[in-house]
mmCIF file of the C-alpha atoms, coordinates in Angstrom:
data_MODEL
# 
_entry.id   MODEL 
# 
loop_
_atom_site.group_PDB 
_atom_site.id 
_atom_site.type_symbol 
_atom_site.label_atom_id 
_atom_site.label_alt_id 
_atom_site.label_comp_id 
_atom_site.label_asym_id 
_atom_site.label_entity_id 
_atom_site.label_seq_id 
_atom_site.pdbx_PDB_ins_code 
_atom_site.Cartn_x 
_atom_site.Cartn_y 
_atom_site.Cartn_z 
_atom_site.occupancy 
_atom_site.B_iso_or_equiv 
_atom_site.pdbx_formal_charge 
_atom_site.auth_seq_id 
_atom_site.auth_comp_id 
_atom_site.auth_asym_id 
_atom_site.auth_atom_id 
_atom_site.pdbx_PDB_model_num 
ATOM 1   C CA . UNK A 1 1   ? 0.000  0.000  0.000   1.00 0.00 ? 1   UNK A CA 1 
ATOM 2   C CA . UNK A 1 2   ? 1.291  3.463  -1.300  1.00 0.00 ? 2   UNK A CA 1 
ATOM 3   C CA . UNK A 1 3   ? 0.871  6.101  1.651   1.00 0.00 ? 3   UNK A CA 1 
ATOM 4   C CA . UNK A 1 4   ? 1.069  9.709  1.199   1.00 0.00 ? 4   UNK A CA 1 
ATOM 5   C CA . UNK A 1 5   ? 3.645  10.253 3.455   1.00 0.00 ? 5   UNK A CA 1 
ATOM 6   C CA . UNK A 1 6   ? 5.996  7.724  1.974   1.00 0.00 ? 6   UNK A CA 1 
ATOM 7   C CA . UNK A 1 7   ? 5.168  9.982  -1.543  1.00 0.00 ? 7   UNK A CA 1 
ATOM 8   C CA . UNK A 1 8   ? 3.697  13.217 -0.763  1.00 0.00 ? 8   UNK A CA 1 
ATOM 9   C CA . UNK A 1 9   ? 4.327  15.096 -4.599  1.00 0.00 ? 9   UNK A CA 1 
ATOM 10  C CA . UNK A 1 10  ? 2.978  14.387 -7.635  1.00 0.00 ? 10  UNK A CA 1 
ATOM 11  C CA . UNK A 1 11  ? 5.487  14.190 -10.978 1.00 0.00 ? 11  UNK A CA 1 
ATOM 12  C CA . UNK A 1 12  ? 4.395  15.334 -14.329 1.00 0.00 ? 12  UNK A CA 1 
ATOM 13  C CA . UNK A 1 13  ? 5.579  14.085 -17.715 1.00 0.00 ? 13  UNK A CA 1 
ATOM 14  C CA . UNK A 1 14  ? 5.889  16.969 -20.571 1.00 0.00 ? 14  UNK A CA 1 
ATOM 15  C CA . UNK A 1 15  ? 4.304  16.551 -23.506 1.00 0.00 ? 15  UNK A CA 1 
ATOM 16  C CA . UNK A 1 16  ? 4.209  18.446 -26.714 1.00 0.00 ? 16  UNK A CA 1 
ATOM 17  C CA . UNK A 1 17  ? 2.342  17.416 -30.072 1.00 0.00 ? 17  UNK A CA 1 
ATOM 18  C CA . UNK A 1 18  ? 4.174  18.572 -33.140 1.00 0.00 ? 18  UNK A CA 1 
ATOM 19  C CA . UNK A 1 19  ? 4.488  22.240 -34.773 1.00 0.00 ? 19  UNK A CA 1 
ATOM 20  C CA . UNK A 1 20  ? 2.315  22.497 -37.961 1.00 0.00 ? 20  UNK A CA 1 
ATOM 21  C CA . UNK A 1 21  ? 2.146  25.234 -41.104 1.00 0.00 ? 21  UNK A CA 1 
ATOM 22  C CA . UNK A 1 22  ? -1.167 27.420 -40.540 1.00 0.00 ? 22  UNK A CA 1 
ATOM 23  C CA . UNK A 1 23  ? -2.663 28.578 -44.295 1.00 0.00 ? 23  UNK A CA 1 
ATOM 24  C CA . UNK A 1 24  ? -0.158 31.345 -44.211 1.00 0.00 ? 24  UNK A CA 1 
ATOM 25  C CA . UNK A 1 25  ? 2.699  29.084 -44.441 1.00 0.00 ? 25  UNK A CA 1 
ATOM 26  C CA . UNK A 1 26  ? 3.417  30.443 -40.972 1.00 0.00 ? 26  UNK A CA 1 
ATOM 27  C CA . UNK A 1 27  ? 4.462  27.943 -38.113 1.00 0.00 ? 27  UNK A CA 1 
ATOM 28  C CA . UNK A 1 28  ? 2.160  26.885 -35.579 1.00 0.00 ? 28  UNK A CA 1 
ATOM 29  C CA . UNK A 1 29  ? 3.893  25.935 -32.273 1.00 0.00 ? 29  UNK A CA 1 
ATOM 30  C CA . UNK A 1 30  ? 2.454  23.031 -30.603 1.00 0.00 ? 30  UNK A CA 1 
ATOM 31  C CA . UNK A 1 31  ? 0.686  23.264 -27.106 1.00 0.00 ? 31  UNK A CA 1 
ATOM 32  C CA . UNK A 1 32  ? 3.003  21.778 -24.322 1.00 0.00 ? 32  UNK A CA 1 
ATOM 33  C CA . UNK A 1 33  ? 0.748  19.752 -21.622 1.00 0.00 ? 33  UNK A CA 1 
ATOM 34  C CA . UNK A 1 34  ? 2.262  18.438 -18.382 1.00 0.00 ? 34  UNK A CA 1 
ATOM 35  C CA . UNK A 1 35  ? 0.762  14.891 -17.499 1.00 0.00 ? 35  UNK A CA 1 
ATOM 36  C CA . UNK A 1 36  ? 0.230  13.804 -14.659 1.00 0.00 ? 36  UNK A CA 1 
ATOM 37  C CA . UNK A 1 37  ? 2.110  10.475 -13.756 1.00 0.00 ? 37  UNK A CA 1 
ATOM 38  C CA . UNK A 1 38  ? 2.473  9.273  -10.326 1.00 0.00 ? 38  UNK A CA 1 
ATOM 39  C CA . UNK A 1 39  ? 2.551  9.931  -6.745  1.00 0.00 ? 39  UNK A CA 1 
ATOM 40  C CA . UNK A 1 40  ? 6.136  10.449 -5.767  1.00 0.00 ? 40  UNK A CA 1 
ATOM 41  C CA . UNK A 1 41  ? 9.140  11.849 -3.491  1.00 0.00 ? 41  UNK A CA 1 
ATOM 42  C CA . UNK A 1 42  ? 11.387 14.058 -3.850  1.00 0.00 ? 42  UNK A CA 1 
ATOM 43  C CA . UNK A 1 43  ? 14.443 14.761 -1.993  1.00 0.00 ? 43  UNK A CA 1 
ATOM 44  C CA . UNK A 1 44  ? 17.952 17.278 -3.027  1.00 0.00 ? 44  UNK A CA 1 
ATOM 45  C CA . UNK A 1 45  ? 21.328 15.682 -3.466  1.00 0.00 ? 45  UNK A CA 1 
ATOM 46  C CA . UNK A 1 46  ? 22.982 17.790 -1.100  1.00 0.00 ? 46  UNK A CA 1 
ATOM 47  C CA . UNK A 1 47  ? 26.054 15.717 -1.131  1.00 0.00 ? 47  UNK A CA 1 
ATOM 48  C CA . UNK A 1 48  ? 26.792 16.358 -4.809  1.00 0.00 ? 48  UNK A CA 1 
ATOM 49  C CA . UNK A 1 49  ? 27.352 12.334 -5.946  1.00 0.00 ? 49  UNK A CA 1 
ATOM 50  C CA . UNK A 1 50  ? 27.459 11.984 -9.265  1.00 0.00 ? 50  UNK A CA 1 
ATOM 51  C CA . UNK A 1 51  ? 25.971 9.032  -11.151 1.00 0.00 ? 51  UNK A CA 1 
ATOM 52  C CA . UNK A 1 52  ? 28.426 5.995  -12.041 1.00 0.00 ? 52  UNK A CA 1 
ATOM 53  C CA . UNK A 1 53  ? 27.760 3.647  -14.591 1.00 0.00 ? 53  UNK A CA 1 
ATOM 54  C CA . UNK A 1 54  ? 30.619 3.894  -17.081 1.00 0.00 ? 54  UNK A CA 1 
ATOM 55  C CA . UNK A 1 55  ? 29.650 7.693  -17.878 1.00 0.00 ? 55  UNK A CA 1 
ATOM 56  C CA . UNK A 1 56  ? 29.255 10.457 -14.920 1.00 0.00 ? 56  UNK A CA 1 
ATOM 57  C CA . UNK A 1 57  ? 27.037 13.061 -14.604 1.00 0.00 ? 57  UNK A CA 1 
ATOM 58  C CA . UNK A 1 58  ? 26.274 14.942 -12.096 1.00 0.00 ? 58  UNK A CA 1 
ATOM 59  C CA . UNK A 1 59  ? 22.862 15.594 -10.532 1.00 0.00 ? 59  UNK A CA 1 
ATOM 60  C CA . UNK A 1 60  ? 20.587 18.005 -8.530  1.00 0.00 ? 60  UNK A CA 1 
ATOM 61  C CA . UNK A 1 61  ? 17.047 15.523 -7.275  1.00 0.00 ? 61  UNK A CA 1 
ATOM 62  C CA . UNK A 1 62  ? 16.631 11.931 -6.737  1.00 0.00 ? 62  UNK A CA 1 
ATOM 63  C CA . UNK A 1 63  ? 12.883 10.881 -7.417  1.00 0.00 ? 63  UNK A CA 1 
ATOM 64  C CA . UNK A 1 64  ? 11.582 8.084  -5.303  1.00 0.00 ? 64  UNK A CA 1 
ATOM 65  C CA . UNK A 1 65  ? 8.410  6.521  -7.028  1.00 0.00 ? 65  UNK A CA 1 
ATOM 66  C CA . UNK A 1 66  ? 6.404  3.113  -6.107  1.00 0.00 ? 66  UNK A CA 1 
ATOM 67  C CA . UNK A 1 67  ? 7.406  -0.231 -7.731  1.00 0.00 ? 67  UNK A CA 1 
ATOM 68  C CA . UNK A 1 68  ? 5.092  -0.649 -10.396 1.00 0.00 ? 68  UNK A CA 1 
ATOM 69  C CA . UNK A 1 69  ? 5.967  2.787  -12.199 1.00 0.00 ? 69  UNK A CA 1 
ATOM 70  C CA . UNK A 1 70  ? 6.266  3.367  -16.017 1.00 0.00 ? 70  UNK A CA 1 
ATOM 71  C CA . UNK A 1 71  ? 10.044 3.486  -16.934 1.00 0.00 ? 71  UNK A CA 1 
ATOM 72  C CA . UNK A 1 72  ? 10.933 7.197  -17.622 1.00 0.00 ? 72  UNK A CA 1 
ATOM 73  C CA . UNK A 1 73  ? 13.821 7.442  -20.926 1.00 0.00 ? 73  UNK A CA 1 
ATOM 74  C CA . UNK A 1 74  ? 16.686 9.114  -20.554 1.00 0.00 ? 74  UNK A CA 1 
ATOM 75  C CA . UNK A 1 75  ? 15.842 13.000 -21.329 1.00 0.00 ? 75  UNK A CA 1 
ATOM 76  C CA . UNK A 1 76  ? 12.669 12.913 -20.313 1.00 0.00 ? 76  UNK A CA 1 
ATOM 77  C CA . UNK A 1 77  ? 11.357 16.312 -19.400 1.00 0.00 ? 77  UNK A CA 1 
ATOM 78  C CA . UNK A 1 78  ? 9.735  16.051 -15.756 1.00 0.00 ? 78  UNK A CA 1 
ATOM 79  C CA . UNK A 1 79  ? 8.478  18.273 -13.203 1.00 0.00 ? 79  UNK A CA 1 
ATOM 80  C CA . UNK A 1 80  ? 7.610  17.264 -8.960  1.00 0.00 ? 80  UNK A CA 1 
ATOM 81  C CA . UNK A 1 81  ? 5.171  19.669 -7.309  1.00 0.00 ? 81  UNK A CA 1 
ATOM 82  C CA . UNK A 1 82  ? 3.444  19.687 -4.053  1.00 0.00 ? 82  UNK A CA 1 
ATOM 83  C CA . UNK A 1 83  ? 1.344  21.765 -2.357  1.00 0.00 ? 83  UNK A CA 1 
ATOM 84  C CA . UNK A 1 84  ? 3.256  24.958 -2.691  1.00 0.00 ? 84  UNK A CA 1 
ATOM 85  C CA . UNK A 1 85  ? 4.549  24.699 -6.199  1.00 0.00 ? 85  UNK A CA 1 
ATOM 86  C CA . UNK A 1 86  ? 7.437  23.404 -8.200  1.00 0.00 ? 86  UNK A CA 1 
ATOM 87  C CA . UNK A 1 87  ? 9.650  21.441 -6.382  1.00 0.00 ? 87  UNK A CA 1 
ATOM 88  C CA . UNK A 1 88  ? 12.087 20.094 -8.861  1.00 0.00 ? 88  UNK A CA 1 
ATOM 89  C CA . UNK A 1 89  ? 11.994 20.079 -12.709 1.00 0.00 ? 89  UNK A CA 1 
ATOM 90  C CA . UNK A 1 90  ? 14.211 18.805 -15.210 1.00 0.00 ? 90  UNK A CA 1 
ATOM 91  C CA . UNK A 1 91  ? 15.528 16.012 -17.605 1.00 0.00 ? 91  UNK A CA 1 
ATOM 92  C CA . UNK A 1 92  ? 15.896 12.236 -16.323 1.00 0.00 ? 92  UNK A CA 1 
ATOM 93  C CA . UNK A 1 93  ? 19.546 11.401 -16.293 1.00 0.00 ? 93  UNK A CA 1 
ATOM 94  C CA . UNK A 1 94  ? 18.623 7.857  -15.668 1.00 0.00 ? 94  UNK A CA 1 
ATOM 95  C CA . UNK A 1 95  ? 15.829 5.467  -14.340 1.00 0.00 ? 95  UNK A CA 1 
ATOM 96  C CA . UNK A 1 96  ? 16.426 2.701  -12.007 1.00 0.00 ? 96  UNK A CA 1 
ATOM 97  C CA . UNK A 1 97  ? 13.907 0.157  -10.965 1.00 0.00 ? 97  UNK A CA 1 
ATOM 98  C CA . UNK A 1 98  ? 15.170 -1.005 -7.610  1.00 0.00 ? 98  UNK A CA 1 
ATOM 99  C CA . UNK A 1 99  ? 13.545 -3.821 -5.531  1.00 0.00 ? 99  UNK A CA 1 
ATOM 100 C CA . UNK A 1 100 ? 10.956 -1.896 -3.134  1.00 0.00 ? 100 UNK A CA 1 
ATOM 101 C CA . UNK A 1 101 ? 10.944 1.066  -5.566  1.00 0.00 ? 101 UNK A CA 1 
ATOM 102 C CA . UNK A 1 102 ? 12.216 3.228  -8.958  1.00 0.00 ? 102 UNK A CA 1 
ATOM 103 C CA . UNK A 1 103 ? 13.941 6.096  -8.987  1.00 0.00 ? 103 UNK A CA 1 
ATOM 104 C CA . UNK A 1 104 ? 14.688 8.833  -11.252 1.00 0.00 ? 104 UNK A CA 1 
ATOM 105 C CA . UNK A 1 105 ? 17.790 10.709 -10.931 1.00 0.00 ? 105 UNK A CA 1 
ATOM 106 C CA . UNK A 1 106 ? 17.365 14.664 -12.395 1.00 0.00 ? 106 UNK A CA 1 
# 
């Protein structure tokens, strides 16, 4: 059972449908939605680790989400919120699907 206070935010996925010509020959920028994807938790890295699997990169959030959750891709545009407002937004750096949980490393 998934309580709120082991995920209190909520992540959202960005999505964008594709630019289009209007009858002017004039570009039409696509609307950008944020859907909603699942309860999660986020928490800084205020130690500064960097990821390690043959490549490093450095990152800011670690995203806690239940078991069961959708793999995110690499580059992934995502966004945590709670009750106040953005907590964390950026690109997935990687996805890891561990054995009580996934996470999602920003």
């Amino acid at each position: 059972m998934v309580t709120s206070n082991q995920y209190p935010h909520r992540l959202y996925v960005k999505s964008s449908g594709t630019s289009s010509l209007d009858e002017n020959g004039d570009y039409v920028q696509a609307s950008i939605d944020w859907a909603e994807n699942s309860a999660c938790r986020e928490e800084v890295n205020v130690n500064r680790r960097n990821l390690t699997d043959g490549e490093t990169a450095s990152y800011n959030h670690i995203i806690y989400l239940p078991k069961d959750s959708v793999k995110m891709e690499y580059g992934t545009e995502v966004k945590v919120e709670d009750a106040d407002g953005i907590r964390a937004e950026g690109r997935v750096l990687r996805f890891a699907r561990g054995l009580f949980n996934c996470r999602i490393w920003l």
